[in-house]
C-alpha positions in Angstrom: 28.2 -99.9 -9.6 29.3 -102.2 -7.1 32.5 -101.7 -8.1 32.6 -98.2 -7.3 30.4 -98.3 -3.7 33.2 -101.0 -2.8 35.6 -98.1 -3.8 33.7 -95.8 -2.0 33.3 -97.6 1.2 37.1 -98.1 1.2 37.7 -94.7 0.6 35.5 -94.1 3.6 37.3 -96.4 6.0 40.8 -94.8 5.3 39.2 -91.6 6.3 38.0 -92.5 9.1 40.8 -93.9 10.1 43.2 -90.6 9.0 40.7 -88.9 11.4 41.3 -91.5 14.2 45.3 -91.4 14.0 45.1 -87.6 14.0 43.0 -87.4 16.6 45.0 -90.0 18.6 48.4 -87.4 17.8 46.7 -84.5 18.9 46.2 -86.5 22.5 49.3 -87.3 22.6 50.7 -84.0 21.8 48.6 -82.7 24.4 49.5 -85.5 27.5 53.3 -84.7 26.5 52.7 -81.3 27.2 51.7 -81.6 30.4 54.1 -84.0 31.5 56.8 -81.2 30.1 55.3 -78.7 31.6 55.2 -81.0 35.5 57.5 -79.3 37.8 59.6 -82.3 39.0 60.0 -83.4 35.2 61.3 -80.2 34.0 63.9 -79.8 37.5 64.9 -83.5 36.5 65.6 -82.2 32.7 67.4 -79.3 33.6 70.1 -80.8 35.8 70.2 -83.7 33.1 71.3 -81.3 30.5 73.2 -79.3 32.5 75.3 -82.4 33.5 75.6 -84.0 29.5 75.7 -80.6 28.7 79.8 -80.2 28.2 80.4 -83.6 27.1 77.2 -83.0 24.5 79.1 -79.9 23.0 82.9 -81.7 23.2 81.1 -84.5 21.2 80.0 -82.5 18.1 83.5 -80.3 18.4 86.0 -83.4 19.3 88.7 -82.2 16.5 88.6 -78.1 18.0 91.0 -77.0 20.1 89.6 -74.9 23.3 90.9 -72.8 25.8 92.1 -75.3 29.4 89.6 -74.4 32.0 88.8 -76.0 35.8 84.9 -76.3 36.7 85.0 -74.3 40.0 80.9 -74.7 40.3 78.3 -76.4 38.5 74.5 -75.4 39.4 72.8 -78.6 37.9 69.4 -77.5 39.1 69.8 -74.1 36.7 72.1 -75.1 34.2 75.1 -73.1 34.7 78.9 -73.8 36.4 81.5 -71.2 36.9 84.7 -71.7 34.8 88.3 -70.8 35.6 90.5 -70.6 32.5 94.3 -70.6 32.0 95.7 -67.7 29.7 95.0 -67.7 26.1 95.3 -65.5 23.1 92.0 -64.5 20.3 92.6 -62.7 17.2 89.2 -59.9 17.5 87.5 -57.3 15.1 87.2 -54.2 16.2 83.7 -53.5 17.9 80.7 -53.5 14.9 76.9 -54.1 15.6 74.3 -55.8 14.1 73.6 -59.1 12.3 75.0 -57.7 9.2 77.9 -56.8 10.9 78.3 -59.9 12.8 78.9 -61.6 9.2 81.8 -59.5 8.5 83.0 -59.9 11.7 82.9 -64.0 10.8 84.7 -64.1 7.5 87.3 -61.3 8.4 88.4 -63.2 10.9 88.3 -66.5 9.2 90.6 -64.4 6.5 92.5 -64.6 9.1 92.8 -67.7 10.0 92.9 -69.4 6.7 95.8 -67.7 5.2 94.4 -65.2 3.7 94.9 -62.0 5.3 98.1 -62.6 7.4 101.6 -62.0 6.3 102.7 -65.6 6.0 99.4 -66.6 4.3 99.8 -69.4 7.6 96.3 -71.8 7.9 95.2 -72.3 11.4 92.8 -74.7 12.6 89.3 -73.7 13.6 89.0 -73.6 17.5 86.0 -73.3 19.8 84.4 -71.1 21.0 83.4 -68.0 19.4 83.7 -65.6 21.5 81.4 -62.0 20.9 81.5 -59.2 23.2 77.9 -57.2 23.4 79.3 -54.6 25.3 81.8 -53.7 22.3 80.3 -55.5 19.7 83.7 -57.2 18.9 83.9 -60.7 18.0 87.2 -63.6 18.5 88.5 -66.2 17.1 90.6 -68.0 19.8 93.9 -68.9 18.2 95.9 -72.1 18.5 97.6 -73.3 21.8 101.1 -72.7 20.0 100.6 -68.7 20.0 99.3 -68.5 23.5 100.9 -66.2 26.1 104.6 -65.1 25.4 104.7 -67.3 22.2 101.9 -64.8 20.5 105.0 -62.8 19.3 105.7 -65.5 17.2 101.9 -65.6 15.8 101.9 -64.3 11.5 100.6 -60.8 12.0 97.2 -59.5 10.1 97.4 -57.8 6.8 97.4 -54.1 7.2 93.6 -54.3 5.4 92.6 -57.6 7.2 90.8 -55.6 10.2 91.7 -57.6 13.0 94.0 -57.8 15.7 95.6 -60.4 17.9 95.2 -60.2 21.9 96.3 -61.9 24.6 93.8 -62.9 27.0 94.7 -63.5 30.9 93.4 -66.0 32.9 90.0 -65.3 33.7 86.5 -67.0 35.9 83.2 -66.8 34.2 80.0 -68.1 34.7 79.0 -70.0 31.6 75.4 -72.0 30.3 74.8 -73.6 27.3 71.5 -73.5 25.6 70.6 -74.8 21.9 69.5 -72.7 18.6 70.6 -69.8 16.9 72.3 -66.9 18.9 70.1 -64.0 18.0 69.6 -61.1 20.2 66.8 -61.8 21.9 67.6 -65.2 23.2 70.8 -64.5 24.3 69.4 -61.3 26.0 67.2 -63.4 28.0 69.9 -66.5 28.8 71.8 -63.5 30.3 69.3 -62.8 32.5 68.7 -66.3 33.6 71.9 -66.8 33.9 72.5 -63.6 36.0 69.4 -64.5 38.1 70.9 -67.8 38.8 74.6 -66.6 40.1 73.1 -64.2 42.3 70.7 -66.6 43.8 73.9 -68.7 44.7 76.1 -66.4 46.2 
């Protein structure tokens, strides 16, 4: 018997002290919340972002070749800055819709890429970004720096069944902000909006 009230009381004190710790987390949780939600704190953490943002993204892509662009603007306050690129050439789908659709997009154009649906069975490297078009529903691959402008003649041509179709792009100026998570509709709906918000507040 005293065995097990030792047991007991033990058993006790551990809950007890569960009950402490969680209650101590839920405190926590809610004190971080506020100091999230604080006004100054969350101007401070937007122009933060906004200013590791590029460097952030180069980091986890430091092997992808991207398009040359000049920062014209940058809004650190709402997380945008307004890009001027040079010339540059994207092998696209033609336009499709819907998630499904957006997966087809993905690996005919990787086909692409990797060899397998072009006529010299040529692998590319990846580049970045992805670029997808919500007014046509088309998505790009950007291609390599060697087929850009004139020297896109040169680039291996699709496969007659590969469903996509190279493009040279002209030099172009575009507002751009970068936000984290998966693109689904709905969020990028909405950083469109923000983002449209924001460049007509600064012009």
């Amino acid at each position: 018997n005293d065995v097990l009230d030792a047991n007991g009381q033990e058993d006790s004190e551990e809950a007890e002290a569960e009950v402490s710790d969680a209650s101590k987390a839920r405190a926590l949780f809610v004190v971080l919340r506020q100091l999230v939600s604080n006004t100054a704190w969350a101007v401070e953490r937007s122009a933060i972002r906004a200013e590791a943002g590029e460097g952030e993204w180069k980091q986890r892509t430091p092997d992808l070749e991207t398009p040359d662009y000049e920062v014209l603007y940058r809004d650190a306050l709402n997380g945008y800055e307004v890009r001027e690129y040079a010339p540059y050439a994207v092998v696209r789908t033609a336009g499709q819709g819907g998630e499904a659709a957006n997966n087809r997009s993905f690996f005919m154009l990787a086909d692409y890429i990797f060899g397998k649906k072009n006529e010299r069975n040529e692998k590319m490297a990846m580049t970045t970004p992805v670029q997808m078009d919500k007014s046509t529903g088309t998505m790009s691959f950007i291609m390599p720096s060697k087929y850009w402008g004139e020297s896109l003649s040169e680039a291996p041509l699709p496969a007659e069944d590969a469903g996509v179709s190279l493009q040279a792009r002209p030099g172009e100026r575009v507002a751009v902000s970068i936000f984290g998570g998966y693109a689904v509709g709905s969020l990028v709906a909405r950083k469109t909006e923000e983002l449209l918000a924001s460049v007509a507040e600064s012009e």
